[in-house]
C-alpha positions in Angstrom: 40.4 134.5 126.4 38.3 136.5 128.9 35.4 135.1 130.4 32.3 137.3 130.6 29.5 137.1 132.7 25.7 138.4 132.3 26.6 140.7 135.7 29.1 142.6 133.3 32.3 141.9 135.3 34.0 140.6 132.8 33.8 143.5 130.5 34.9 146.3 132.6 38.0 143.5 133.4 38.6 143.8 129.6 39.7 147.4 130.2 43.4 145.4 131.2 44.3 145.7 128.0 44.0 149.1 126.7 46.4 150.5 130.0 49.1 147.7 129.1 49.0 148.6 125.3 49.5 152.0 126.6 52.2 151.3 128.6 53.7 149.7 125.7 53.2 152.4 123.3 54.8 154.7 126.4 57.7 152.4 126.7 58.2 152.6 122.4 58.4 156.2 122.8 61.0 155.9 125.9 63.2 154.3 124.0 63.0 156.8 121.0 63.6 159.6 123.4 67.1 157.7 124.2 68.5 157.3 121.2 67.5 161.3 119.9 68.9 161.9 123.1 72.3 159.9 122.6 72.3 161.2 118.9 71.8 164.7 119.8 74.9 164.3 122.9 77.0 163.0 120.0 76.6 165.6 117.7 77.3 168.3 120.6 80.7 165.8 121.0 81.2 166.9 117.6 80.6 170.0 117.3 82.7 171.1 120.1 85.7 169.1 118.4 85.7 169.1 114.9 85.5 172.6 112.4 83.6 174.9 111.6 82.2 173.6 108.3 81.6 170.3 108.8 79.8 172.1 112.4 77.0 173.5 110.6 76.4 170.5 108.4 76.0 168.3 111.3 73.8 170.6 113.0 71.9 170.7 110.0 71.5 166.7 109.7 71.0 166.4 114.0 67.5 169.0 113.6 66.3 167.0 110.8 66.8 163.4 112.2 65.7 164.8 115.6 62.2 166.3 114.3 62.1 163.3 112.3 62.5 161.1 115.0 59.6 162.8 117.1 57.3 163.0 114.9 57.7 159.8 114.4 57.5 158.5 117.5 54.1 161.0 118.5 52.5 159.8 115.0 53.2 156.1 116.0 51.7 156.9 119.8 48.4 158.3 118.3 48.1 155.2 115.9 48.4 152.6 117.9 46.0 154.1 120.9 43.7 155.1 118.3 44.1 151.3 117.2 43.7 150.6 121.0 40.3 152.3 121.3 39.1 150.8 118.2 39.9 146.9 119.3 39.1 147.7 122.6 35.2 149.2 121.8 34.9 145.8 119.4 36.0 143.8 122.1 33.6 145.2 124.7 30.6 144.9 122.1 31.5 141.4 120.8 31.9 140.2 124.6 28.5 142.0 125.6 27.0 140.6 122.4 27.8 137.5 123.6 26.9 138.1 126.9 22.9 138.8 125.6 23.2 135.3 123.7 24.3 133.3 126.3 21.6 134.5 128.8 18.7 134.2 126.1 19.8 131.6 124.9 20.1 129.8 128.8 16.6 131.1 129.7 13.5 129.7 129.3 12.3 130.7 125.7 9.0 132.5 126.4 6.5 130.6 124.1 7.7 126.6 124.5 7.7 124.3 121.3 4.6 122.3 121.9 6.5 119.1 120.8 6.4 115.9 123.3 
């Protein structure tokens, strides 16, 4: 848990974790990138070897899985930093809300109970 101070230090800290979601979302992508890659390098394997029939079904199959596969993959990236953004503006207002307790609650109140 982050600690948060009435300076505001710890809030702009917070920021951490929307960059290293990113960087997970970024490194999710990556990998689908590979494998569409690997896919489509397998199907030029194939095309080159086998015939001419079975060329244009393949090629058929390889541009659906592959537009498949990125939209995927750009669909998934705009969820989760949209989901980012969302957690991250909750945290920051929860943590500043918290912040404005803690340093009302530490201070003086203004008008004292009268109680001995």
């Amino acid at each position: 848990m982050e600690k948060f101070s009435c300076t505001g230090k710890g809030i702009i800290h917070s920021k951490n974790n929307f960059s290293i979601v990113v960087v997970v979302a970024a490194a999710a992508v990556t990998t689908e990138v590979v494998v569409v890659v690997a896919v489509v390098v397998v199907v030029v394997v194939v095309v080159v070897v086998v015939a001419p029939i079975v060329r244009v079904v393949v090629v058929v199959v390889v541009v659906v899985v592959v537009v498949v596969a990125v939209t995927a993959a750009a669909v998934r990236v705009v969820v989760v930093v949209h989901v980012v953004v969302v957690v991250h503006v909750v945290h920051v207002v929860v943590a500043a809300a918290a912040v404005v307790v803690r340093c009302c609650t530490t201070i003086r109140p203004l008008f004292p109970s009268k109680e001995k």
